[in-house]
PQR file of N, CA, C, O and H, with PARSE charges and radii, in Angstrom:
ATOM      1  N   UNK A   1     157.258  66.357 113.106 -0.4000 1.5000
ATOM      2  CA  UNK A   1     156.716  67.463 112.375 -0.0000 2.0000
ATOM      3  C   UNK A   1     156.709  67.082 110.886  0.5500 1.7000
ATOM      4  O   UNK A   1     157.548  66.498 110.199 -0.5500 1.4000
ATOM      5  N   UNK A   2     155.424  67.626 110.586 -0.4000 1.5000
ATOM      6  CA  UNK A   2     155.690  67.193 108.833 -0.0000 2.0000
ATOM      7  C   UNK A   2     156.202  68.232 108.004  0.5500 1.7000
ATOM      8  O   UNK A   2     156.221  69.384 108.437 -0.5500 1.4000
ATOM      9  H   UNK A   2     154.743  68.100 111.144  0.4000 1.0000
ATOM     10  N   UNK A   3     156.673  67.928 106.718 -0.4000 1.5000
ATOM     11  CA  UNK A   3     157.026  68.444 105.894 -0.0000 2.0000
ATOM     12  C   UNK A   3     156.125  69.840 105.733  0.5500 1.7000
ATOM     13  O   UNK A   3     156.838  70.842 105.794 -0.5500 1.4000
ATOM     14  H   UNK A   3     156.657  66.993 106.366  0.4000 1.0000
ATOM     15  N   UNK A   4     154.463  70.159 105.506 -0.4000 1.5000
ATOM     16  CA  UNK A   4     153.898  70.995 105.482 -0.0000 2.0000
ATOM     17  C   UNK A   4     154.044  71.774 106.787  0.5500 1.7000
ATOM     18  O   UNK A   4     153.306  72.759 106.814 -0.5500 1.4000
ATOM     19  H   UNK A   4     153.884  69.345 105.457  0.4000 1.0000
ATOM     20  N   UNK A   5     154.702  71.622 107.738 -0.4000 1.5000
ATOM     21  CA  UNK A   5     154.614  72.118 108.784 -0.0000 2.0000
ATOM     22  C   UNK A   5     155.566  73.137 108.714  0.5500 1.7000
ATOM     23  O   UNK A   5     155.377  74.347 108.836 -0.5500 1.4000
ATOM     24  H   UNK A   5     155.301  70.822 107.715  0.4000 1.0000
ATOM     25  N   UNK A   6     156.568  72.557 108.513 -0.4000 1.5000
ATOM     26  CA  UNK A   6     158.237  72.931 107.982 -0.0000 2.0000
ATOM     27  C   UNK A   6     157.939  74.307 107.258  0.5500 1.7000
ATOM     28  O   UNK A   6     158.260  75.456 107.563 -0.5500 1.4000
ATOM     29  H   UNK A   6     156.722  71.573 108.414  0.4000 1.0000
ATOM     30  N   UNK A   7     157.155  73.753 106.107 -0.4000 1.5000
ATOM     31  CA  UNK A   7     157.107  74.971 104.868 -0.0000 2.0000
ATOM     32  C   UNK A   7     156.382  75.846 105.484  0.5500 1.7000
ATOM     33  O   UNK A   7     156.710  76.983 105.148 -0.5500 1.4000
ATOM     34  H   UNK A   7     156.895  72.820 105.860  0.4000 1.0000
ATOM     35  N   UNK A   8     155.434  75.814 106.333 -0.4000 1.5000
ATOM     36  CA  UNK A   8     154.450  76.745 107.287 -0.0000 2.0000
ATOM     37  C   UNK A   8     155.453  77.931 108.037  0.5500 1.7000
ATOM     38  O   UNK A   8     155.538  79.157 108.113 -0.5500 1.4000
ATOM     39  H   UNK A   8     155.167  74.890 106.606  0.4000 1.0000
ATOM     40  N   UNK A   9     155.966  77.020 108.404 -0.4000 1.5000
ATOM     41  CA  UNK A   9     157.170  78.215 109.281 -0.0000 2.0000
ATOM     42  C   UNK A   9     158.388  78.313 108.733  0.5500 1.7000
ATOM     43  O   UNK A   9     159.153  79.020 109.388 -0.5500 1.4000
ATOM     44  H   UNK A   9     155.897  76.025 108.342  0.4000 1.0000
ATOM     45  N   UNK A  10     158.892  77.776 107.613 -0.4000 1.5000
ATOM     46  CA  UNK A  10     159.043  78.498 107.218 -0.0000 2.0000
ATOM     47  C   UNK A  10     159.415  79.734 106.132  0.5500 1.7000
ATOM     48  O   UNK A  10     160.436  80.235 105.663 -0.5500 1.4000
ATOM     49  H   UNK A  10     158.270  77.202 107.081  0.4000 1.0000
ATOM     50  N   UNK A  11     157.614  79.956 105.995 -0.4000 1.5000
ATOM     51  CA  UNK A  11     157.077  80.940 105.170 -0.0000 2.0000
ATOM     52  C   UNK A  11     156.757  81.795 106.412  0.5500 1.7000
ATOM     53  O   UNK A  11     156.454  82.960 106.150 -0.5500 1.4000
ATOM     54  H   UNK A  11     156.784  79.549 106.376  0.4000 1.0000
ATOM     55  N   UNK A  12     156.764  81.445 107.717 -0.4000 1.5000
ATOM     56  CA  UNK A  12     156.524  82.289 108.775 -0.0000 2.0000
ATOM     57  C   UNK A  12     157.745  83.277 108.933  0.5500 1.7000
ATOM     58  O   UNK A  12     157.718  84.492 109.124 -0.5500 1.4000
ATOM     59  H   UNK A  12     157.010  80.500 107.929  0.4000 1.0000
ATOM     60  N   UNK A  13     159.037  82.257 108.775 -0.4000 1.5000
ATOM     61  CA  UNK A  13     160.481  83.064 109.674 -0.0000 2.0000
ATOM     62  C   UNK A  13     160.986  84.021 107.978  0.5500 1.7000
ATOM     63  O   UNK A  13     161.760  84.978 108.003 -0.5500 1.4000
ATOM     64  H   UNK A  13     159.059  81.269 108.620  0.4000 1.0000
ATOM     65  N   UNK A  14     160.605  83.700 107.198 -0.4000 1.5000
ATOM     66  CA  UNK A  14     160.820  84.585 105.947 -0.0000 2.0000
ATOM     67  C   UNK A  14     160.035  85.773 105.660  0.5500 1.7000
ATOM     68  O   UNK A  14     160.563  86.859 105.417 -0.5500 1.4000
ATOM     69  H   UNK A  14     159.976  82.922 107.178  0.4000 1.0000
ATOM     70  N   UNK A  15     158.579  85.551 105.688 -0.4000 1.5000
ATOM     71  CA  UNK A  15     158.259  86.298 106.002 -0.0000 2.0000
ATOM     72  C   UNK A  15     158.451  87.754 107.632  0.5500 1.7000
ATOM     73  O   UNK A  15     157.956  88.879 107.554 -0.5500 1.4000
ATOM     74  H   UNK A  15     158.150  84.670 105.885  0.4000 1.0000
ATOM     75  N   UNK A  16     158.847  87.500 108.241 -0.4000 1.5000
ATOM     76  CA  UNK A  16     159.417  88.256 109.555 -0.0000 2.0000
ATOM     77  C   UNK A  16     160.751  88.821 109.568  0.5500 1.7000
ATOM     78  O   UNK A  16     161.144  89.803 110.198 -0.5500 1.4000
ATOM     79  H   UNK A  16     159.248  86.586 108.304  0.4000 1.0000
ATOM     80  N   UNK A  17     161.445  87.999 108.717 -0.4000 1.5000
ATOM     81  CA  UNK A  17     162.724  88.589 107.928 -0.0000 2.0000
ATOM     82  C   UNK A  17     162.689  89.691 107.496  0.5500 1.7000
ATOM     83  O   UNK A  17     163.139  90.729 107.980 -0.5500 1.4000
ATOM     84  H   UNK A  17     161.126  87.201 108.205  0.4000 1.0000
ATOM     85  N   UNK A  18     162.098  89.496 106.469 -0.4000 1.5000
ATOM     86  CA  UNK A  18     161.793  90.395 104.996 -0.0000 2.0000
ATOM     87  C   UNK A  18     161.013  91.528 105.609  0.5500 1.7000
ATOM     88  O   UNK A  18     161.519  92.621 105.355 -0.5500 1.4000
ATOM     89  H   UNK A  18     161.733  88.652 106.076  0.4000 1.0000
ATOM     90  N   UNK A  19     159.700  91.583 106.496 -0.4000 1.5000
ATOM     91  CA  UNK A  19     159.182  92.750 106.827 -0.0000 2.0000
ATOM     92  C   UNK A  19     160.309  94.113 107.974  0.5500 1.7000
ATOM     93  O   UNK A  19     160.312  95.336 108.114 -0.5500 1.4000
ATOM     94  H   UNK A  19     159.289  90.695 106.703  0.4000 1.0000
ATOM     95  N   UNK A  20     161.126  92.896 108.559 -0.4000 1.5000
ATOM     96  CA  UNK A  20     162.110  93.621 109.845 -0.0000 2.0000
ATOM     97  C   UNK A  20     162.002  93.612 110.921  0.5500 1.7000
ATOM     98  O   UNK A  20     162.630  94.250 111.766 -0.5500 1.4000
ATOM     99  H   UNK A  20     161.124  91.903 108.446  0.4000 1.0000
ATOM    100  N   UNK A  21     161.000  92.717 111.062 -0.4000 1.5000
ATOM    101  CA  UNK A  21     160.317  92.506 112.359 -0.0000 2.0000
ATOM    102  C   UNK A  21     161.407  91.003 112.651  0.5500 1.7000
ATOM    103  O   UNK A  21     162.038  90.400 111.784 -0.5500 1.4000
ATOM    104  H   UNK A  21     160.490  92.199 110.376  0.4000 1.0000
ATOM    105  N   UNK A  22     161.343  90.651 114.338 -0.4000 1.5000
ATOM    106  CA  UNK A  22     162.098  89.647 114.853 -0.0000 2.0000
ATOM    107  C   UNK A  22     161.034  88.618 115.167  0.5500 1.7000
ATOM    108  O   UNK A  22     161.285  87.468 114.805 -0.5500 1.4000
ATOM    109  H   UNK A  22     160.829  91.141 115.043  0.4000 1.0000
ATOM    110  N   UNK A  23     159.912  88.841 115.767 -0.4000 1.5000
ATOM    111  CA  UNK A  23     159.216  88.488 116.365 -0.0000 2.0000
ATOM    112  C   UNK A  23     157.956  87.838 115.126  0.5500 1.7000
ATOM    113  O   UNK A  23     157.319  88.562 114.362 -0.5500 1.4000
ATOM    114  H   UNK A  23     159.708  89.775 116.060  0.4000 1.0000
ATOM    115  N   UNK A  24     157.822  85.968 115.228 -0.4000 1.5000
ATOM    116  CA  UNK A  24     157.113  84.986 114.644 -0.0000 2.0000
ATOM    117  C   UNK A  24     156.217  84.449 115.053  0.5500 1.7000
ATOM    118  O   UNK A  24     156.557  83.675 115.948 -0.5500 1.4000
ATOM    119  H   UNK A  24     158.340  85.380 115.849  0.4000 1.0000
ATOM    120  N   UNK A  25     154.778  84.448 114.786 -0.4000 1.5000
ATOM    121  CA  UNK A  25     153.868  83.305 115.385 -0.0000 2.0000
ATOM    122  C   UNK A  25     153.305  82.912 114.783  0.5500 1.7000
ATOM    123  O   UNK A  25     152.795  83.443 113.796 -0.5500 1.4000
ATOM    124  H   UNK A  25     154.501  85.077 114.059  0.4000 1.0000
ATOM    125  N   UNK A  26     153.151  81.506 115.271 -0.4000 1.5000
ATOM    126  CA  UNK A  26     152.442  80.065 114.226 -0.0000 2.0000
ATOM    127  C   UNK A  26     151.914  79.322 115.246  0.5500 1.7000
ATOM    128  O   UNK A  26     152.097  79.828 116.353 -0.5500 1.4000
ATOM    129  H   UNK A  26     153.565  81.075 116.073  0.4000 1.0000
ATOM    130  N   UNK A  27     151.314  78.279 115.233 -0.4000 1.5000
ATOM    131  CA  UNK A  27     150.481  77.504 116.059 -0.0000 2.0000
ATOM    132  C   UNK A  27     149.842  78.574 117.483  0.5500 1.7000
ATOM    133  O   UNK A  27     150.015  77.956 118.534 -0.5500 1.4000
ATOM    134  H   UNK A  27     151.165  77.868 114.333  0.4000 1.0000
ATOM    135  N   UNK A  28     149.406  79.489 117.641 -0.4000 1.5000
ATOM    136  CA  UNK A  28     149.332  79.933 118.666 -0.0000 2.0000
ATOM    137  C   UNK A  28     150.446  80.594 119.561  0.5500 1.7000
ATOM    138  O   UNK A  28     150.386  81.001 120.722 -0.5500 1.4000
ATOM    139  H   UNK A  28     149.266  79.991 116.787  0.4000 1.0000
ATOM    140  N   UNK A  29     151.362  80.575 118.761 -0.4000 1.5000
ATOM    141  CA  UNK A  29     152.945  80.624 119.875 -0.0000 2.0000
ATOM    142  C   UNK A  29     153.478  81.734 119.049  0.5500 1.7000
ATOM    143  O   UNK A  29     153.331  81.913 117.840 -0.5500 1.4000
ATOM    144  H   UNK A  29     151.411  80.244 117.819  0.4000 1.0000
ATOM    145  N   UNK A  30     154.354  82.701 120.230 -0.4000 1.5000
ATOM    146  CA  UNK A  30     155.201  83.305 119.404 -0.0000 2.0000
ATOM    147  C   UNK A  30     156.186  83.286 119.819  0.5500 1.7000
ATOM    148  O   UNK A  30     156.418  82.713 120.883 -0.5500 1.4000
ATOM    149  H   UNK A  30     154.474  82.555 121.212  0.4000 1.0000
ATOM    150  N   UNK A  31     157.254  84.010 119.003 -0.4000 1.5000
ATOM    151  CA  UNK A  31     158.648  83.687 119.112 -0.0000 2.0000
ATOM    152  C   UNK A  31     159.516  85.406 118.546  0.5500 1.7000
ATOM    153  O   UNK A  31     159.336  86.220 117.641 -0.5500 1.4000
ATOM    154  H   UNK A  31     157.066  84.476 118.138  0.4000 1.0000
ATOM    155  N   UNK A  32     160.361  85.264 119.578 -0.4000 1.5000
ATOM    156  CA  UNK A  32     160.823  86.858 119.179 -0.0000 2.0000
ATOM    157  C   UNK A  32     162.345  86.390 119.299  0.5500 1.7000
ATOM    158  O   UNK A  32     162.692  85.780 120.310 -0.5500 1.4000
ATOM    159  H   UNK A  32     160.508  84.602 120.313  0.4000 1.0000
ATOM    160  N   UNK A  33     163.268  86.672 118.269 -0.4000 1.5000
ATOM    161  CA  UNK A  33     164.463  86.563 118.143 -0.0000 2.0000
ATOM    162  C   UNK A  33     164.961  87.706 118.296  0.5500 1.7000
ATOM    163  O   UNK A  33     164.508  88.770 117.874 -0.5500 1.4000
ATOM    164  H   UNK A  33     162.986  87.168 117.448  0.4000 1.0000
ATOM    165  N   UNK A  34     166.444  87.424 119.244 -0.4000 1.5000
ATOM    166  CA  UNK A  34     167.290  88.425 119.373 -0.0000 2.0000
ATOM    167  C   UNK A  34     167.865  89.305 118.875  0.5500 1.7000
ATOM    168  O   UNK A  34     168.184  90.435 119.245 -0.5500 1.4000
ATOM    169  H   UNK A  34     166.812  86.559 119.586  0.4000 1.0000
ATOM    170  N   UNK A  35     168.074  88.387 117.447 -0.4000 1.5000
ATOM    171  CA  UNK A  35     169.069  89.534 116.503 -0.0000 2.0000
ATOM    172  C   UNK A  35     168.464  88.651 114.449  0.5500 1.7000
ATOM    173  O   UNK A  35     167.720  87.721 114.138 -0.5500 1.4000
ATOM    174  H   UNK A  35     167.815  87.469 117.147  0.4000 1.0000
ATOM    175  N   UNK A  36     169.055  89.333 113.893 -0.4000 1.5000
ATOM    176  CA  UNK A  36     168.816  88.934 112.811 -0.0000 2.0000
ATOM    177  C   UNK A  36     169.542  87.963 112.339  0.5500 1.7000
ATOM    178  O   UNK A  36     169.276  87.400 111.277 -0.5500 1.4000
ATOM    179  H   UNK A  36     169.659  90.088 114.145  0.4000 1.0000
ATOM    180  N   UNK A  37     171.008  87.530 113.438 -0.4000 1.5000
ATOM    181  CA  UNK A  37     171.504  86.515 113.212 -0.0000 2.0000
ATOM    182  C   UNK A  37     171.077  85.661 113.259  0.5500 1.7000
ATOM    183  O   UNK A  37     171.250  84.748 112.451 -0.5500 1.4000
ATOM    184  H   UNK A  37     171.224  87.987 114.301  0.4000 1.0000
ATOM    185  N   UNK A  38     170.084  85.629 114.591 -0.4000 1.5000
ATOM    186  CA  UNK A  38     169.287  84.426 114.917 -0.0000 2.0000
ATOM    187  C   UNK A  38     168.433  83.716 114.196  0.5500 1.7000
ATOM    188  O   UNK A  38     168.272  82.504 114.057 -0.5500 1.4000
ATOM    189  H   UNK A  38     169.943  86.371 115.247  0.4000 1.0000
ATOM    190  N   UNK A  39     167.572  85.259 113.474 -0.4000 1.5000
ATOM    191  CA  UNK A  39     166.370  84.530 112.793 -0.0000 2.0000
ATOM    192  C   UNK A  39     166.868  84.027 111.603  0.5500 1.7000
ATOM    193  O   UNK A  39     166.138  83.261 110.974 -0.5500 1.4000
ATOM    194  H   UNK A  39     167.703  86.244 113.587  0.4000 1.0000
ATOM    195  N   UNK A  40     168.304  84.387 111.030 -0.4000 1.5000
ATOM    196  CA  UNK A  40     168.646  84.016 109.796 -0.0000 2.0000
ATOM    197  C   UNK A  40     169.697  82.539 109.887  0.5500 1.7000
ATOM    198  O   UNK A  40     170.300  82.037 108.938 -0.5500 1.4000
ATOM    199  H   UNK A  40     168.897  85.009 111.541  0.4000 1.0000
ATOM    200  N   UNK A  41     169.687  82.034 111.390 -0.4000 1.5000
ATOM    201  CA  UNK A  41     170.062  80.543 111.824 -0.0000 2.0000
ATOM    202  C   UNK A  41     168.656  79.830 112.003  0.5500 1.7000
ATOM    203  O   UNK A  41     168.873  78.694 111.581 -0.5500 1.4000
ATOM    204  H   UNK A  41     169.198  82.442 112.161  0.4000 1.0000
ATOM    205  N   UNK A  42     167.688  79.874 112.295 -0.4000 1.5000
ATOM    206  CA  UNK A  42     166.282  78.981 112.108 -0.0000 2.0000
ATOM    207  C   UNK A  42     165.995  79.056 110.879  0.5500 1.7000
ATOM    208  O   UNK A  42     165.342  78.030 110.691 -0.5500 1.4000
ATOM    209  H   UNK A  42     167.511  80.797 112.638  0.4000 1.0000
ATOM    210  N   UNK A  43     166.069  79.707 109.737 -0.4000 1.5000
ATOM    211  CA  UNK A  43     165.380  79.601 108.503 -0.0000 2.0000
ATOM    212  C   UNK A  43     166.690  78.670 107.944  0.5500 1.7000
ATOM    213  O   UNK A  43     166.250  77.785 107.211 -0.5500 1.4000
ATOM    214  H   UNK A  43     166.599  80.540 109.890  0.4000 1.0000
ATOM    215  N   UNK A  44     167.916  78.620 108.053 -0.4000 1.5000
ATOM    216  CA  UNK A  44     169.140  77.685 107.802 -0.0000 2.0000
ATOM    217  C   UNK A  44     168.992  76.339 108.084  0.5500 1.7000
ATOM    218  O   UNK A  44     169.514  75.406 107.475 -0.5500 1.4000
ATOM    219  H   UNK A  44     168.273  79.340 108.649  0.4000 1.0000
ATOM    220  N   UNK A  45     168.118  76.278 109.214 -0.4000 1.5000
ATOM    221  CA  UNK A  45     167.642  75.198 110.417 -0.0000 2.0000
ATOM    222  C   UNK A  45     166.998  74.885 109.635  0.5500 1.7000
ATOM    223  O   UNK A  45     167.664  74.244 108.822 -0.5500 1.4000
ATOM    224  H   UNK A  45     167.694  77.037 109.709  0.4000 1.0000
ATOM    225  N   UNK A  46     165.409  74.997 109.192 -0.4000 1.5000
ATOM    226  CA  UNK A  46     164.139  75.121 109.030 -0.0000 2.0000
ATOM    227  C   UNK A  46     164.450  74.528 107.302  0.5500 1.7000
ATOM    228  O   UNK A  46     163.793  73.539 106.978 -0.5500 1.4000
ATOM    229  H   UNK A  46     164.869  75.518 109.853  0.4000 1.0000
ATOM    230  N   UNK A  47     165.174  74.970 106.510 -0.4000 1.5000
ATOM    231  CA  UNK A  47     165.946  74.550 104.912 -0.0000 2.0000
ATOM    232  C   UNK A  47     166.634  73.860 105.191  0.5500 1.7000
ATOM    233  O   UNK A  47     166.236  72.884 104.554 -0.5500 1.4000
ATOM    234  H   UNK A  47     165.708  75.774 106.773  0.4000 1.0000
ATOM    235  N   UNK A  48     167.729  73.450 105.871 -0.4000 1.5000
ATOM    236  CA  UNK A  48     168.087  72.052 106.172 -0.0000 2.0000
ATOM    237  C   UNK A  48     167.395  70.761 106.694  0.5500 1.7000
ATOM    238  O   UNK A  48     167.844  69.618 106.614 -0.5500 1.4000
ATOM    239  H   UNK A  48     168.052  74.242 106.389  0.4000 1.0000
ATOM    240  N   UNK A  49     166.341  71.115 107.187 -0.4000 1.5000
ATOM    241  CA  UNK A  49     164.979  69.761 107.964 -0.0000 2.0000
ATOM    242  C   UNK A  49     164.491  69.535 106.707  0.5500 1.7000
ATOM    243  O   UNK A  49     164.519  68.452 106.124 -0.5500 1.4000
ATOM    244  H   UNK A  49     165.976  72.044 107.252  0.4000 1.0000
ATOM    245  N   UNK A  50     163.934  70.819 106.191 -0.4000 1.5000
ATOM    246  CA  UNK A  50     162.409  70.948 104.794 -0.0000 2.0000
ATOM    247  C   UNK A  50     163.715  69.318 103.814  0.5500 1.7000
ATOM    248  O   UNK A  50     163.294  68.177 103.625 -0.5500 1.4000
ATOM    249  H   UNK A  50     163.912  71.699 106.665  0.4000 1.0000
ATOM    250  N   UNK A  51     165.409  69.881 103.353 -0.4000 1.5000
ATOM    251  CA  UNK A  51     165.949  69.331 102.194 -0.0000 2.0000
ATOM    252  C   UNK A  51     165.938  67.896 102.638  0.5500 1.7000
ATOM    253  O   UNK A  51     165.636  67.007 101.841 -0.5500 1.4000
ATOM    254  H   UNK A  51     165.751  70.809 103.506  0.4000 1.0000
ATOM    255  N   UNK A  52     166.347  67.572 104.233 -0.4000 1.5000
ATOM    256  CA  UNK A  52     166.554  66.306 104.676 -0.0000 2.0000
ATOM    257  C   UNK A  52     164.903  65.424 104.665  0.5500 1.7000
ATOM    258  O   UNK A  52     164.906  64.195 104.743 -0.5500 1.4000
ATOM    259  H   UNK A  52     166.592  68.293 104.880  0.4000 1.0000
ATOM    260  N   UNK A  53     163.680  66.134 104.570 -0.4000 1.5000
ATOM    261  CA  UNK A  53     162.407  65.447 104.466 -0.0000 2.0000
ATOM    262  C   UNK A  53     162.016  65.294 102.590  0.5500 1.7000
ATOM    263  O   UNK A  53     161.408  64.315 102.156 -0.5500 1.4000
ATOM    264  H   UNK A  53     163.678  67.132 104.506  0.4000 1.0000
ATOM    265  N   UNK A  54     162.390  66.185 101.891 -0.4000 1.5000
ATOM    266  CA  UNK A  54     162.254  66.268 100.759 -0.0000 2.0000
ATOM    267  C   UNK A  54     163.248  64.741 100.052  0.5500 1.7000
ATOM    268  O   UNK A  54     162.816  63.916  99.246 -0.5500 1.4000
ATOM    269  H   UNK A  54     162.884  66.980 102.243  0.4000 1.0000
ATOM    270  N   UNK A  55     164.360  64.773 100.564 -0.4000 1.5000
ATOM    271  CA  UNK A  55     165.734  63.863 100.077 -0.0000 2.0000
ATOM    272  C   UNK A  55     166.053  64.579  99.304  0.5500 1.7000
ATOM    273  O   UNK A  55     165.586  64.377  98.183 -0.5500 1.4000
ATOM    274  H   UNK A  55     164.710  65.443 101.218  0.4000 1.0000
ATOM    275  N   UNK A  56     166.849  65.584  99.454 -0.4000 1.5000
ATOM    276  CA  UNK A  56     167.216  66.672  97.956 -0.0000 2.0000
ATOM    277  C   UNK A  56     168.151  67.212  99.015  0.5500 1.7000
ATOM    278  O   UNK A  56     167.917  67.290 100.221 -0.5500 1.4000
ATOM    279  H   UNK A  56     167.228  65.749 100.364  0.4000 1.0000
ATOM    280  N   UNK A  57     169.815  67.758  98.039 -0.4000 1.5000
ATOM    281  CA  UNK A  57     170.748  68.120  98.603 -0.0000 2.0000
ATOM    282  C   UNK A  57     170.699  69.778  98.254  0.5500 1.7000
ATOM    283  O   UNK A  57     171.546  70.508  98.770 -0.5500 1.4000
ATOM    284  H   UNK A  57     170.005  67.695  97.059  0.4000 1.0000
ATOM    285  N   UNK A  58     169.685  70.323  97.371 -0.4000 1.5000
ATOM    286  CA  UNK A  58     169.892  71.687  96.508 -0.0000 2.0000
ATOM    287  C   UNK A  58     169.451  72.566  97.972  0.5500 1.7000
ATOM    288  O   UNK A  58     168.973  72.158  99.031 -0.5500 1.4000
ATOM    289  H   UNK A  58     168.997  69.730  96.952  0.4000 1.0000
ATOM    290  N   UNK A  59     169.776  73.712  97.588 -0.4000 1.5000
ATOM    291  CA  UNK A  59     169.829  74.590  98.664 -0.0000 2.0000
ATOM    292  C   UNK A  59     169.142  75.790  98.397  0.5500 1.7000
ATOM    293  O   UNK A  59     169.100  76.031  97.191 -0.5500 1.4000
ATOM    294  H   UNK A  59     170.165  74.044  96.728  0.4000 1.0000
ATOM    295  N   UNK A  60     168.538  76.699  99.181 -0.4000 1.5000
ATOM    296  CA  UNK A  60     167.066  77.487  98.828 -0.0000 2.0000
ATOM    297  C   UNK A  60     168.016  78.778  98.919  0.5500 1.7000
ATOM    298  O   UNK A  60     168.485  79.007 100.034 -0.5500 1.4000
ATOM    299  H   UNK A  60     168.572  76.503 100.161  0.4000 1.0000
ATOM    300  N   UNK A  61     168.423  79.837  97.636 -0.4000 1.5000
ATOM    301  CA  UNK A  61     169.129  81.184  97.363 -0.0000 2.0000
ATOM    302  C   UNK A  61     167.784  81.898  97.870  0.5500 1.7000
ATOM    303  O   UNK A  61     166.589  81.620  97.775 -0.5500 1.4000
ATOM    304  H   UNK A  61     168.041  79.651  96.731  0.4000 1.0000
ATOM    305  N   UNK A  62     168.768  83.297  98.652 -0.4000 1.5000
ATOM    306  CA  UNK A  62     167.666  83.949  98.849 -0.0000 2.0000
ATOM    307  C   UNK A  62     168.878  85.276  98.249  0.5500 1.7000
ATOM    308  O   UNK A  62     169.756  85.533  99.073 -0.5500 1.4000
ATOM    309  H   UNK A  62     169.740  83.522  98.729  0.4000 1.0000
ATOM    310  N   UNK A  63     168.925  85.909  97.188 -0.4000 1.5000
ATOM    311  CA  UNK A  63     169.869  86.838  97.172 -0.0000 2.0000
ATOM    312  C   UNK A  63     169.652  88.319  97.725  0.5500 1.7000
ATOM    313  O   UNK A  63     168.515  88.791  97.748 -0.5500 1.4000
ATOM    314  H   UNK A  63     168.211  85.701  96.518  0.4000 1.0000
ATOM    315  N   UNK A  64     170.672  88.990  98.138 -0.4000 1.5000
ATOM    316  CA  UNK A  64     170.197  90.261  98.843 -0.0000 2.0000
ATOM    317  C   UNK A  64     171.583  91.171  98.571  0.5500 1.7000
ATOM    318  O   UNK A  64     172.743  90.897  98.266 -0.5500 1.4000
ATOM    319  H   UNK A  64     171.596  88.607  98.120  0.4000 1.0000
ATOM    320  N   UNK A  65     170.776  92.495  98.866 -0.4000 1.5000
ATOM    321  CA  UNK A  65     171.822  93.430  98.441 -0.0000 2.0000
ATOM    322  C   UNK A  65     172.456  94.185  99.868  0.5500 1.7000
ATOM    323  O   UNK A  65     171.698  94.469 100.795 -0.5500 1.4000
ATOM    324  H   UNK A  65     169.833  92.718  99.114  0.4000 1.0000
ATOM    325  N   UNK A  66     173.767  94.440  99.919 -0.4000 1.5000
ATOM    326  CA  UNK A  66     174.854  95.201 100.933 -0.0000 2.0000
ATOM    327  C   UNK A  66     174.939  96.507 100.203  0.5500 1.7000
ATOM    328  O   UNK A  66     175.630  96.513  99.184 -0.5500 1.4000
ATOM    329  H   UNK A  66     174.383  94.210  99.166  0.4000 1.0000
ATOM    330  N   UNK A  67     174.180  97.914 100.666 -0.4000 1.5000
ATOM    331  CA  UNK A  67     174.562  98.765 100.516 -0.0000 2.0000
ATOM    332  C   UNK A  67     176.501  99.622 101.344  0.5500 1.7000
ATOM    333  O   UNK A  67     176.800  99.975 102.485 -0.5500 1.4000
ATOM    334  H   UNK A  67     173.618  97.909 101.493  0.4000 1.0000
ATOM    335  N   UNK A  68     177.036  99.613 100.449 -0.4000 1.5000
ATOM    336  CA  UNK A  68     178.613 100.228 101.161 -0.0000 2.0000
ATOM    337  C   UNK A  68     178.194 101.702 101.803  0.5500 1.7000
ATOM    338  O   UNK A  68     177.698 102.406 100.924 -0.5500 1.4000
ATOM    339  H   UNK A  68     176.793  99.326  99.522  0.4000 1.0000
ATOM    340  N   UNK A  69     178.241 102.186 102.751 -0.4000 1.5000
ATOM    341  CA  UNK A  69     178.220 103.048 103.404 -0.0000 2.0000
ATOM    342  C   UNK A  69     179.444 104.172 103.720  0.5500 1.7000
ATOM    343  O   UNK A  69     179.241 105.102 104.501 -0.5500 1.4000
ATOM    344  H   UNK A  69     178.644 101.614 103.466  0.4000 1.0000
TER
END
């Protein structure tokens, strides 16, 4: 898989994040994750492949807020 492929999905699994939805499709295929743990272990996945094709050790912040309840 190439590098543009990588960034393809994922701008796919971030995007699907961010809207709240589980469920991703790219090449024709989709993909529905279980929990938000999941989808937030492939985009971990997906930034660890992209840094190891790039050769770069920096790491992609996505910051977010915990409302206390």
């Amino acid at each position: 898989m190439t590098l543009d492929e990588f960034k393809i999905r994922h701008s796919a699994l971030l995007a699907a994040r961010y809207s709240g939805t589980r469920s991703v499709s790219y090449d024709g295929k989709t993909v529905t994750y279980g929990s938000d743990a999941e989808l937030a272990a492939a985009i971990g996945d997906i930034e660890r492949r992209i840094a190891a094709l790039e050769n770069t050790s920096r790491r992609i912040l996505r910051p977010f807020a915990v409302k206390d309840l």
